[in-house]
MIMAR-172956 format. One record per residue: residue in three letters; x, y, z of N, C-alpha, C in turn. Coordinates in steps of 0.1 Angstrom, whole numbers, plus 5000, padded with zeros to 4 digits. Atoms other than C-alpha are relative to their C-alpha. Layout:
REM residues N
R   kolro   n_xx   n_yy   n_zz   ca_xx   ca_yy   ca_zz   c_xx   c_yy   c_zz
R     ALA      X      Y      Z       X       Y       Z      X      Y      Z
...
***
This chain:
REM residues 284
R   kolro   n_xx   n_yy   n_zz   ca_xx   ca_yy   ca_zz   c_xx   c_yy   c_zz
R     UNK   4988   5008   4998    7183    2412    8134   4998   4991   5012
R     UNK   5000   5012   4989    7181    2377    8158   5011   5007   5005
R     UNK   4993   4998   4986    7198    2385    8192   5003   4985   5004
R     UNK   4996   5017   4989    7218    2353    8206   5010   5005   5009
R     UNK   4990   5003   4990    7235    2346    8231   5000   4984   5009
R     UNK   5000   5011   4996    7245    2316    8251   4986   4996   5012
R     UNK   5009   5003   4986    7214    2322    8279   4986   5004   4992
R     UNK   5011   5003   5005    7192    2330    8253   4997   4983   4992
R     UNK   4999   5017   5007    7200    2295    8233   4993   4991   5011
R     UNK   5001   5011   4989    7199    2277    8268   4985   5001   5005
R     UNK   5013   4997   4998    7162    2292    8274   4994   4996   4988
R     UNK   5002   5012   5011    7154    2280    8240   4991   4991   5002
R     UNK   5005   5016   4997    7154    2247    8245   4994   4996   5012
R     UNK   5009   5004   4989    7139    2252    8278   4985   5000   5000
R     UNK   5010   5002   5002    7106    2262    8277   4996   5013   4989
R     UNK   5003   4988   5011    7090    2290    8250   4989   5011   5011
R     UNK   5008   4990   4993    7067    2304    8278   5011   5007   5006
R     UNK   4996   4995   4991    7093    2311    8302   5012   5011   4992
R     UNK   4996   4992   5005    7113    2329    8276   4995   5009   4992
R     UNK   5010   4991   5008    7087    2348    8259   4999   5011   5017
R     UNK   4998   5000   4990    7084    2360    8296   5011   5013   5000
R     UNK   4988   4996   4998    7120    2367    8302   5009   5009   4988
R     UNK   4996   4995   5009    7133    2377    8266   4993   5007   4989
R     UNK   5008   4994   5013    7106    2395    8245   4992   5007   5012
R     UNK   5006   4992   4983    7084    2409    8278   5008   5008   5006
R     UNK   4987   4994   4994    7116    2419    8293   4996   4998   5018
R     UNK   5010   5002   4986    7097    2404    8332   5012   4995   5000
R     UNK   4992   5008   4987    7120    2395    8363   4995   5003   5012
R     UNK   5006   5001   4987    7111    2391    8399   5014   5003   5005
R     UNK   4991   4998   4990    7131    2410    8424   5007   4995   5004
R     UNK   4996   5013   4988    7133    2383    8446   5005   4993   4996
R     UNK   4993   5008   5006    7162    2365    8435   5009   4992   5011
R     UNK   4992   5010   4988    7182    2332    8456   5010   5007   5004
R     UNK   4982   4997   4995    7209    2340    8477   5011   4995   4989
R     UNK   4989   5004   5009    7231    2320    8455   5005   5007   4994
R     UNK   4999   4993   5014    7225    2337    8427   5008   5014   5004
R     UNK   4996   4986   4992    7232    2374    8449   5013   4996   5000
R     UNK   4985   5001   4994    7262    2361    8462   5007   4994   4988
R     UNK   4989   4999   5013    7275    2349    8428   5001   5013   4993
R     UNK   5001   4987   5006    7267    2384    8411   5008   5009   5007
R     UNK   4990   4987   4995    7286    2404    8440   5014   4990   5000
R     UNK   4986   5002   5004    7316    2377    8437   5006   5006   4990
R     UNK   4996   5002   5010    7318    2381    8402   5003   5016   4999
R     UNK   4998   4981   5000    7315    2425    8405   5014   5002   5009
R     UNK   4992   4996   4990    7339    2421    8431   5014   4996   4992
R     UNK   4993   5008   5005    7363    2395    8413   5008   5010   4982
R     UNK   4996   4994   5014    7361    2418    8381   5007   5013   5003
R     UNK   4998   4988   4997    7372    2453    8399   5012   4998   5003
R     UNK   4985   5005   4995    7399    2432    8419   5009   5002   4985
R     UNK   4993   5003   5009    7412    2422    8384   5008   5013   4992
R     UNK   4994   4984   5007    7411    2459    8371   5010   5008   5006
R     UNK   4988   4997   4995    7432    2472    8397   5013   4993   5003
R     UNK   4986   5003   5006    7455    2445    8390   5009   5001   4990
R     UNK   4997   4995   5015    7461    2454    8355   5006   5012   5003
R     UNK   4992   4988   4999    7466    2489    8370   5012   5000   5009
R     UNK   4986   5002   4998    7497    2473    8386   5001   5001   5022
R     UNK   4997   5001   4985    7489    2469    8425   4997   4987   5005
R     UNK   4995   5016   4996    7497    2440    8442   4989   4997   5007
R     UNK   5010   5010   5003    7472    2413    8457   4988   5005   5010
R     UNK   5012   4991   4988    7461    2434    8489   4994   5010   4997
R     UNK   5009   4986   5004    7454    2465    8477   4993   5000   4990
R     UNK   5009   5001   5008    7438    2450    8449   4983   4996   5005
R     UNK   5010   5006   4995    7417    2432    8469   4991   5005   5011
R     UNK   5008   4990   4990    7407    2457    8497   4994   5007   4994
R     UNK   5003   4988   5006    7402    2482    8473   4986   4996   4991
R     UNK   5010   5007   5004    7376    2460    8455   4991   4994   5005
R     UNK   5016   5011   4991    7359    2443    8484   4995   5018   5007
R     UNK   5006   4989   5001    7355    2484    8491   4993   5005   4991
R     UNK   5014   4996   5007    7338    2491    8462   4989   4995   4999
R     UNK   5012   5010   5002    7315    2467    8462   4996   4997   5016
R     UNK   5006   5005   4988    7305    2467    8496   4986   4999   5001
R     UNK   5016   5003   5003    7269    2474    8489   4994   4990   4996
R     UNK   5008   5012   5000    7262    2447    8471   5006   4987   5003
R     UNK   5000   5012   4990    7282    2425    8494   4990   4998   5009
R     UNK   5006   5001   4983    7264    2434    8524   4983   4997   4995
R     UNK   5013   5005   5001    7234    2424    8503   5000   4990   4998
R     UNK   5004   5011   4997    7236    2392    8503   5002   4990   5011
R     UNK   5008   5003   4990    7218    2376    8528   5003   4982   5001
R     UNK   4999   5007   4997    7212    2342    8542   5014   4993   5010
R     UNK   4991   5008   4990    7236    2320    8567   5015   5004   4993
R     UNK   4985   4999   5009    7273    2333    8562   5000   5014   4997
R     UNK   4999   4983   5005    7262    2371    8550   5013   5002   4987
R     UNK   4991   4992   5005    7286    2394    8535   5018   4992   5005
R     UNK   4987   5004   4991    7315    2379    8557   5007   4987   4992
R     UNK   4999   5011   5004    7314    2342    8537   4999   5004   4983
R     UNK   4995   4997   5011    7312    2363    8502   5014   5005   5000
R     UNK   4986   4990   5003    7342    2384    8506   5013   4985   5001
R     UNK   4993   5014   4999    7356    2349    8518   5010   4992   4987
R     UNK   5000   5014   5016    7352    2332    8482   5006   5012   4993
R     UNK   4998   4991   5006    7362    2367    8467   5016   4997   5002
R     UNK   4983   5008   4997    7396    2361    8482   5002   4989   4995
R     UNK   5003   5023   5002    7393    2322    8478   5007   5003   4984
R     UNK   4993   4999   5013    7396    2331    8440   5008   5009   4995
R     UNK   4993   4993   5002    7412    2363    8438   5017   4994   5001
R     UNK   4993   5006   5000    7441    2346    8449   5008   4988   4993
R     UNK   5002   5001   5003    7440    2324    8429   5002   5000   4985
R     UNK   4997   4991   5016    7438    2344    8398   5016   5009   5000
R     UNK   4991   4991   4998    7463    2366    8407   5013   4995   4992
R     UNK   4992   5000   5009    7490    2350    8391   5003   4998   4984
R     UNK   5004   5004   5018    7475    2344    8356   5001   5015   4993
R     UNK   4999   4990   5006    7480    2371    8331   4989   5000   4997
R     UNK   5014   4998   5006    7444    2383    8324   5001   5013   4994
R     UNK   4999   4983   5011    7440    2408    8295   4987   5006   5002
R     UNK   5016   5000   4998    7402    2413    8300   4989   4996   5009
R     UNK   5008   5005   4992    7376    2411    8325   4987   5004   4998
R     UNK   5018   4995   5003    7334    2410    8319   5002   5007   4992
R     UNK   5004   4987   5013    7341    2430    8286   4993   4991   4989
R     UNK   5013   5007   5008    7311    2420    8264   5009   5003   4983
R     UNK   4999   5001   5012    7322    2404    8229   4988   4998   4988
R     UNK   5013   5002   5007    7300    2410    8200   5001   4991   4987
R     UNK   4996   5003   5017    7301    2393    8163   4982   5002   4988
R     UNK   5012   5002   5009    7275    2401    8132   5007   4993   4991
R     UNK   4992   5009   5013    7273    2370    8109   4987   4997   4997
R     UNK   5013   5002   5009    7246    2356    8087   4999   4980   5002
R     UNK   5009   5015   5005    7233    2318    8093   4988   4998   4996
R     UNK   5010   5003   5009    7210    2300    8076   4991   5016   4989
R     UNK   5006   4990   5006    7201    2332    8058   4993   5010   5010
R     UNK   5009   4994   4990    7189    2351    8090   5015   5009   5009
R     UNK   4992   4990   4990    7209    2381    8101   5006   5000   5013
R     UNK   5001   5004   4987    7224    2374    8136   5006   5009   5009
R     UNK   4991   4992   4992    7240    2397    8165   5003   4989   5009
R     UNK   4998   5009   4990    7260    2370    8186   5009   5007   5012
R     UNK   4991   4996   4989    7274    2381    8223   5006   4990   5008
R     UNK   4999   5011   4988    7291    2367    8248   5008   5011   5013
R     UNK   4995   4989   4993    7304    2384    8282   5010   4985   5008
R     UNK   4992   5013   4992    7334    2359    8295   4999   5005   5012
R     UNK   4992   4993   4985    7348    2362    8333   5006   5006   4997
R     UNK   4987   4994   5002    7379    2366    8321   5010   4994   4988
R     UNK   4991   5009   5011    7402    2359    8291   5012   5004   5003
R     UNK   4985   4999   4994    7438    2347    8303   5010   4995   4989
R     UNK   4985   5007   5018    7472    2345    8277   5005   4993   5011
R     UNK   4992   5009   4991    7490    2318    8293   5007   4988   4991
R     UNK   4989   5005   5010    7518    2302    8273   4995   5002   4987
R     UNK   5001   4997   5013    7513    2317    8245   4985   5001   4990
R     UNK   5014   5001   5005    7476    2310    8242   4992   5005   5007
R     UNK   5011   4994   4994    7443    2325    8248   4992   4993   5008
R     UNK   5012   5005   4992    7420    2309    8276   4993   5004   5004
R     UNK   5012   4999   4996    7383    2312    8285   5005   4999   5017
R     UNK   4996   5007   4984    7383    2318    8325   4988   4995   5006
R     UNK   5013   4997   4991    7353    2313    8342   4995   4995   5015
R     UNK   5000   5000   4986    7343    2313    8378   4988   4997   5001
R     UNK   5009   5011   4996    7318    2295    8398   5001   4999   5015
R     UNK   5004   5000   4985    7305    2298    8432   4997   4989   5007
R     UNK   5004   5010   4995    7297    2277    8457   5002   4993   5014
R     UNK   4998   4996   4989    7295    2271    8497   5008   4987   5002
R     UNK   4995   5012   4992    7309    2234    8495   5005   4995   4988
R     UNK   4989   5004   5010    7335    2220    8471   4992   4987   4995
R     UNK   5003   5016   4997    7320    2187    8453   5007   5002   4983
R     UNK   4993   5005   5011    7344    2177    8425   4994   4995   4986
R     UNK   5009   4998   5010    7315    2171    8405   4998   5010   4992
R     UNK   5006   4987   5012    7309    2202    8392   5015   5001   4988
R     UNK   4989   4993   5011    7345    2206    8371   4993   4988   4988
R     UNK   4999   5008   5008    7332    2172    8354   4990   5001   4993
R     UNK   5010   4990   5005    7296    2188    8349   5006   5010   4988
R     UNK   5000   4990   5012    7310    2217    8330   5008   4996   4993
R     UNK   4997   5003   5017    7334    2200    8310   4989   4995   4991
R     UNK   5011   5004   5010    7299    2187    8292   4989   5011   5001
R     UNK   5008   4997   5002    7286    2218    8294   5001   5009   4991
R     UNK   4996   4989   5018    7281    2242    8259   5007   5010   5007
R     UNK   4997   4987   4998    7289    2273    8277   5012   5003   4999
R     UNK   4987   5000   5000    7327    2272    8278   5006   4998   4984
R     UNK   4992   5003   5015    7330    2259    8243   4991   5008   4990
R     UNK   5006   4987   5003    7301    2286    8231   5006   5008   4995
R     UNK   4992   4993   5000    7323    2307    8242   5007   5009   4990
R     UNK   4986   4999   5011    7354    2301    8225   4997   5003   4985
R     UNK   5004   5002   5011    7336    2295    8194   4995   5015   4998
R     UNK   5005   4985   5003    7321    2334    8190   5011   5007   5004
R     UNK   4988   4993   4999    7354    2349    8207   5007   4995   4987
R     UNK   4994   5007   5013    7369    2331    8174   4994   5007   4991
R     UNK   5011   4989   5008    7341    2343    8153   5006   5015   5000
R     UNK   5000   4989   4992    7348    2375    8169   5012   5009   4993
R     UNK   4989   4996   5007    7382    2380    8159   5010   4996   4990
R     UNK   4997   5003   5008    7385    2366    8130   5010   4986   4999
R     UNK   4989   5006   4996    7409    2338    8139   4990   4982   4998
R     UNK   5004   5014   5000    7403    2298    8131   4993   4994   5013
R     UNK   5006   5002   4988    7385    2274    8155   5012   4993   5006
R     UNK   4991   5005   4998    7406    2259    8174   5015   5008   5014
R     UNK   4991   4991   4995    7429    2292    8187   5001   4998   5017
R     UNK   5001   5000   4983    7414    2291    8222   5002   4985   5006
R     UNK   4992   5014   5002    7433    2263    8240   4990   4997   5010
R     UNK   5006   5009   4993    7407    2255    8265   4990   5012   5010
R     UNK   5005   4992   4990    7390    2269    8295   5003   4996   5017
R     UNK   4995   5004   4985    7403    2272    8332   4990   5005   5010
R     UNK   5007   5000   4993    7377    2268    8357   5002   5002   5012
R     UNK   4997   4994   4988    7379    2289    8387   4987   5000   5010
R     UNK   5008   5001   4989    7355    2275    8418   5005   5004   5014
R     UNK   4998   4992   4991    7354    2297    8444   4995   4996   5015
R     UNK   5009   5003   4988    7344    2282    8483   5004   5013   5006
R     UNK   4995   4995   4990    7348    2302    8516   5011   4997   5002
R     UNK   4985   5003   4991    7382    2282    8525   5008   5000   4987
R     UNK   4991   5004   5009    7396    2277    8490   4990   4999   4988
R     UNK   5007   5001   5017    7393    2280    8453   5008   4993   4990
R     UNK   4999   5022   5009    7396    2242    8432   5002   5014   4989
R     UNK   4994   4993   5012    7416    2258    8396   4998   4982   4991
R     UNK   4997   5013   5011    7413    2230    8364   5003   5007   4985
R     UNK   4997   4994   5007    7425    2236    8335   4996   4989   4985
R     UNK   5008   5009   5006    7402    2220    8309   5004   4999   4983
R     UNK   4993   5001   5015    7420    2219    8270   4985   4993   4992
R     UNK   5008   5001   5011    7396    2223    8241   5001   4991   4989
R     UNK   5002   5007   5009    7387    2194    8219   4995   5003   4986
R     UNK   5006   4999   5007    7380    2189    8189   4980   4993   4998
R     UNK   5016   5004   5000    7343    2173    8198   4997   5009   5007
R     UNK   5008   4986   4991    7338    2205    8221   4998   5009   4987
R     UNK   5002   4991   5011    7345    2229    8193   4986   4996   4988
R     UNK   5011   5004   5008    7318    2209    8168   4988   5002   5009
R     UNK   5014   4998   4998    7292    2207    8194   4997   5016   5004
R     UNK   5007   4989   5000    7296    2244    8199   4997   5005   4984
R     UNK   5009   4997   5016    7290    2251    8165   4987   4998   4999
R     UNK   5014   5009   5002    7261    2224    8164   4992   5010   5007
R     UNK   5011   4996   4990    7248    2244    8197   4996   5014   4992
R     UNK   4999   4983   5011    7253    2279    8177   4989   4997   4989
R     UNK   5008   5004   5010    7235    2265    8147   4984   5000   5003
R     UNK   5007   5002   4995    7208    2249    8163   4993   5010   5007
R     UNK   5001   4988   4992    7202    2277    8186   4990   5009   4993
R     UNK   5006   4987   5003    7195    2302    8160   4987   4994   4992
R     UNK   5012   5001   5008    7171    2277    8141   4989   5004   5012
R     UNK   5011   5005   4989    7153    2270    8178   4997   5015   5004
R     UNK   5009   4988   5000    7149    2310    8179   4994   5007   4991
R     UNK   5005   4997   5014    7140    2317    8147   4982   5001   4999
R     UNK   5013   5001   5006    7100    2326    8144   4990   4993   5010
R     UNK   5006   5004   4990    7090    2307    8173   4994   5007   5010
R     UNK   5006   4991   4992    7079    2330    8198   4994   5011   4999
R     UNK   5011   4989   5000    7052    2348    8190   4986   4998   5002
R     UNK   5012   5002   4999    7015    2352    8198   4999   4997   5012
R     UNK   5001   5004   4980    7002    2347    8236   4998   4993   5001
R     UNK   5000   5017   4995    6994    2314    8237   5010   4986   4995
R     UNK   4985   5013   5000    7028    2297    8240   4999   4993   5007
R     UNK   5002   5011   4993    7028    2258    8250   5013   5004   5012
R     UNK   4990   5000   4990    7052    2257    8279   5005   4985   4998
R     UNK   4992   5017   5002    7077    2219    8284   5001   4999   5020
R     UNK   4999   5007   4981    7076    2202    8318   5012   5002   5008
R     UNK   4984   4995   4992    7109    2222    8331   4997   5011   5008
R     UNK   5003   4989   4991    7089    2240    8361   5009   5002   5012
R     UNK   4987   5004   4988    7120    2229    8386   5012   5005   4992
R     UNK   4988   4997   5009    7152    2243    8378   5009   4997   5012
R     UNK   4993   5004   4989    7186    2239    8396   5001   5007   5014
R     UNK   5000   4989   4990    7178    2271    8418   4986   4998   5004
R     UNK   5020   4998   5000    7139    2257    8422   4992   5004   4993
R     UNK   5012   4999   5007    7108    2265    8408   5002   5009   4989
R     UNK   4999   4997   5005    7104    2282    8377   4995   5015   5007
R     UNK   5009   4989   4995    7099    2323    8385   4992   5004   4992
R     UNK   5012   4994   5006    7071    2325    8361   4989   4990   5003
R     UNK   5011   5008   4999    7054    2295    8377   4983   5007   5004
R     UNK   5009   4990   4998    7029    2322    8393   4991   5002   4985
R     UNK   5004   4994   5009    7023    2335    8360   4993   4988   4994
R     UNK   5007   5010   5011    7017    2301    8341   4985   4995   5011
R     UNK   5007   5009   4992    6995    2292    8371   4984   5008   4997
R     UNK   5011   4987   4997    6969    2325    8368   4998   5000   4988
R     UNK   5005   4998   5017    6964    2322    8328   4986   5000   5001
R     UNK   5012   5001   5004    6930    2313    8330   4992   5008   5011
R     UNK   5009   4987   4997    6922    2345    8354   5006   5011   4997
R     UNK   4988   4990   5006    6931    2373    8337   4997   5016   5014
R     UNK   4995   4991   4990    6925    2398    8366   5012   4994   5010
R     UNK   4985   5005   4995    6948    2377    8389   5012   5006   4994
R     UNK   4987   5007   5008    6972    2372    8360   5006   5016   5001
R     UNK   4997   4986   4999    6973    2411    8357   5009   5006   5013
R     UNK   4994   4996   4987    6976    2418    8395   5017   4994   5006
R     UNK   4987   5011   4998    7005    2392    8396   5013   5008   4992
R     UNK   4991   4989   5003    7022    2415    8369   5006   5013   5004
R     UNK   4998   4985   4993    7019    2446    8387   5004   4999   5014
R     UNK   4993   5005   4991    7030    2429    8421   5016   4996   5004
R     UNK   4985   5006   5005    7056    2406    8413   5009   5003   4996
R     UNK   4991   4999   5014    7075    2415    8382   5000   5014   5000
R     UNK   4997   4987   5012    7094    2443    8366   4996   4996   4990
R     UNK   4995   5002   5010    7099    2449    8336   5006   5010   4992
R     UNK   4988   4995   5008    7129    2462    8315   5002   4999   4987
R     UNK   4996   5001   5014    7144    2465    8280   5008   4980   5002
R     UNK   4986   5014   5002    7162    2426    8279   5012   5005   4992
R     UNK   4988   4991   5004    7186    2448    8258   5005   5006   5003
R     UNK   4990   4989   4996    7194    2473    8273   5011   5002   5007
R     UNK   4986   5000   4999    7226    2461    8283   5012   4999   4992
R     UNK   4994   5006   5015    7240    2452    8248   5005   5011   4994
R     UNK   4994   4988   5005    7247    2490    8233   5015   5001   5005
R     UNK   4986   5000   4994    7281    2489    8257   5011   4987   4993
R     UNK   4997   5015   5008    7288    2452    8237   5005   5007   4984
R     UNK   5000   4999   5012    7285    2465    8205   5006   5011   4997
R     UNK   4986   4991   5000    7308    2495    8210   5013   4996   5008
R     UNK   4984   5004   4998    7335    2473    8218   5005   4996   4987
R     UNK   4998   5011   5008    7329    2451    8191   5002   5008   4983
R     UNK   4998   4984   5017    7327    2487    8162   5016   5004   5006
R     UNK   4986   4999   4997    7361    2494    8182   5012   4998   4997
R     UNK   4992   5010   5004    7378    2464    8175   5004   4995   4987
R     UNK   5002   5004   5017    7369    2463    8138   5004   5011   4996
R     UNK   4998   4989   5008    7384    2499    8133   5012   5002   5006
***
């Protein structure tokens, strides 16, 4: 059965080495950007907050009690600002959120459907899905040390938001259309920018188109060890982390030692079993 998801599509169409790599090898490098850190313990933190507000405690003790559990991997991220400048943006948005009705936080949706004749398992893990007048909204959050108004106009053109919606639809049987948009929650140190982005009907088609496309562009492609790579060794976080690897092909002791150095390696699935007993759940 094809595995998709929105970050396997988006690797896709990036390069075929660096996801043969990442999603069939199952390789990651430790060493990951601050950014990235400090978005991963927002988002752990942002999602615990939310669960003890579901369990009915108000905004402090949701919020202490959550920047307590997660202290470990606050105080792990590093660079200018520390732990002190995450818990910052944790607030920033918790606040924020706090008055939206959120039914769900980080719970992985699954759907089995059949395109083009090719079996498919599609997931998706939102932020947060919020009912707000009457309708269901995508939430999703977004890091960031310095506010630039650019980015809300960025992701309204970008698939992931309208992905989304399009497989939570899928998901539960329900037309396209249901989900009325997606509310974008950027998080600084001093303050967290809220938009509230309403789903089109040219969003909804190109997630389909991206869904479609997607499953032809992983279909059959990646196999055998000598996959071309595409000139996307820069990414928005820097260099590609398999540039090492693409660089050492033509020594294979290097190339070896660089595996056993650098890189894990893991199941790429083995976070998906907890997905797909929501999704047998929901259907019984």
């Amino acid at each position: 059965m094809l595995k998709v998801s929105y970050s396997r599509i988006k690797a896709a169409f990036g390069c075929p080495r660096a996801f043969r790599y990442a999603y069939i090898d199952g390789l990651h490098s430790p060493e990951e950007g601050n950014s990235l850190l400090r978005g991963k313990a927002v988002h752990k933190t942002i999602s615990k907050f939310l669960t003890h507000k579901l369990a009915g405690l108000d905004f402090r003790q949701s919020i202490d009690l959550a920047t307590k559990e997660t202290g470990s991997t606050l105080d792990a991220v590093g660079g200018k600002g520390g732990p002190e400048e995450a818990i910052n943006i944790c607030e920033s948005v918790a606040y924020r959120l706090f008055p939206y009705h959120v039914s769900s936080t980080e719970e992985g949706i699954s759907v089995y459907t059949t395109l083009f004749g090719i079996d498919c398992h599609i997931w998706i893990i939102p932020d947060v899905i919020i009912e707000k007048d009457g309708r269901i909204w995508i939430g999703e959050i977004k890091t960031t040390k310095r506010y630039d108004p650019r980015i809300q106009r960025l992701y309204f053109n970008e698939p992931q938001p309208w992905f989304y919606a399009h497989v939570w639809e899928l998901a539960n049987g329900v037309p396209h259309g249901t989900i009325a948009g997606t509310i974008l929650f950027v998080g600084t140190p001093k303050e967290c920018f809220v938009e509230e982005i309403p789903s089109t009907v040219v969003q909804r088609h190109i997630a389909k188109e991206f869904l479609e496309a997607g499953v032809k562009e992983l279909t059959g492609r990646f196999s055998g060890n000598s996959l071309p790579h595409r000139i996307r060794c820069l990414t928005t976080f820097g260099e590609c982390a398999y540039m090492p690897l693409c660089s050492a092909m033509t020594n294979p002791a290097y190339y070896d030692d660089l595996l056993r150095s650098l890189y894990t390696q893991s199941d790429p699935d083995a976070r998906w079993p907890a997905i797909v007993e929501v999704a047998e759940r929901r259907s019984t």
